[in-house]
C-alpha positions as CSV (number, residue, x, y, z in Angstrom):
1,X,204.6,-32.1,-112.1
2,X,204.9,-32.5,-108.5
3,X,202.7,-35.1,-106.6
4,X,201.3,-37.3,-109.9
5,X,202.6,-40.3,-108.1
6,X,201.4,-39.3,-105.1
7,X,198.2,-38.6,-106.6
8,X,197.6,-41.7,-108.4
9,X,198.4,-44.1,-105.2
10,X,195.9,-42.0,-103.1
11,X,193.7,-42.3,-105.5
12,X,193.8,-46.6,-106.0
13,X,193.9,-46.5,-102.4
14,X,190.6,-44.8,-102.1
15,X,189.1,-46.3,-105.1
16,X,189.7,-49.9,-103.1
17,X,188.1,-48.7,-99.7
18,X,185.2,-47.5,-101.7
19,X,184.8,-51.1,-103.5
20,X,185.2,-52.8,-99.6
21,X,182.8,-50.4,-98.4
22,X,180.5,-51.4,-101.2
23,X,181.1,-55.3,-100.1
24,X,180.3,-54.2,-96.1
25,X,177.0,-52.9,-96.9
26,X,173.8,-54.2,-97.3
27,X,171.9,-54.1,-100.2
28,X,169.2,-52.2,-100.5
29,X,165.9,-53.4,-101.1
30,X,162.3,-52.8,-102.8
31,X,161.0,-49.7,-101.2
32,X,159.1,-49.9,-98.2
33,X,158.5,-46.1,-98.3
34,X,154.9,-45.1,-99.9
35,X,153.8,-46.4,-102.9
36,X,151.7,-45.0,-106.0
37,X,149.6,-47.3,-106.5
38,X,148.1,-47.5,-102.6
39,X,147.8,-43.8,-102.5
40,X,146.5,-42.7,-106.3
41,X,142.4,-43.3,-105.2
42,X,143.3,-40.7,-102.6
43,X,144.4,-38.0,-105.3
44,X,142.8,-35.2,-105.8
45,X,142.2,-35.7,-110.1
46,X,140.9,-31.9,-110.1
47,X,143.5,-30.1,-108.0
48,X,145.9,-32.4,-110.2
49,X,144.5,-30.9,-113.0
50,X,144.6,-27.3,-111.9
51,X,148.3,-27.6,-110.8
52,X,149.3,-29.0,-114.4
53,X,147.7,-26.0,-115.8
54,X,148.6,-23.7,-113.5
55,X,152.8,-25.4,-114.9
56,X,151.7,-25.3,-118.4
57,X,150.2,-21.5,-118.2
58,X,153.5,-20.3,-116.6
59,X,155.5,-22.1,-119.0
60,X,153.8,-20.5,-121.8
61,X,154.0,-16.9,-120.1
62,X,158.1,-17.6,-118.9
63,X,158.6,-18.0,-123.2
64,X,156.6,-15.1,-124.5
65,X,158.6,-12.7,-121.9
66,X,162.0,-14.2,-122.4
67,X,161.3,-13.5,-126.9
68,X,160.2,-9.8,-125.4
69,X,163.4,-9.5,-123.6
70,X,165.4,-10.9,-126.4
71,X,163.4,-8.1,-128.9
72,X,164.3,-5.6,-126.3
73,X,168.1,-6.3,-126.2
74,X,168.6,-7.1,-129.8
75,X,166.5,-3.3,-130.3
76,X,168.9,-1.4,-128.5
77,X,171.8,-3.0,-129.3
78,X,171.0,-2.6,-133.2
79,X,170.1,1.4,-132.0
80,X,173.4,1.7,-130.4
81,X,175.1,0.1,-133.2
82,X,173.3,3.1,-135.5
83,X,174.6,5.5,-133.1
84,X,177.8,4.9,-133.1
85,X,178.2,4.2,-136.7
86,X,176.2,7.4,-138.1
């Protein structure tokens, strides 16, 4: 094993710049960015709707072609298995 001990004082050495760091920079605060509650009398409730149902419908569609693909490949591999074995 060539390099453990190597490894392992890299390693504490990193560790402890990464702790000063952490002591060197300022803590962040609340969020000053844009918040829910100013902007939600602004949203759009229908087009909200419409995209939720628009997620759901696609969900729905993703499942019903991914058990038609799994029938498919569970078909032919049962109808090669026949094949060969007949």
């Amino acid at each position: 094993m060539t390099g453990g001990a190597g490894f392992i004082s890299s390693a504490n050495k990193s560790s402890k710049e990464n702790r000063n760091l952490g002591k060197i920079r300022p803590k962040r605060r609340g969020s000053e960015g844009i918040s829910r509650e100013k902007n939600m009398d602004k949203a759009d409730l229908k087009n909200i709707d419409d995209s939720i149902n628009y997620r759901m419908d696609r969900r729905s569609s993703f499942a019903r072609s991914s058990y038609f693909f799994a029938g498919l490949v569970s078909l032919i591999i049962g109808l090669l298995l026949y094949m060969l074995f007949s």
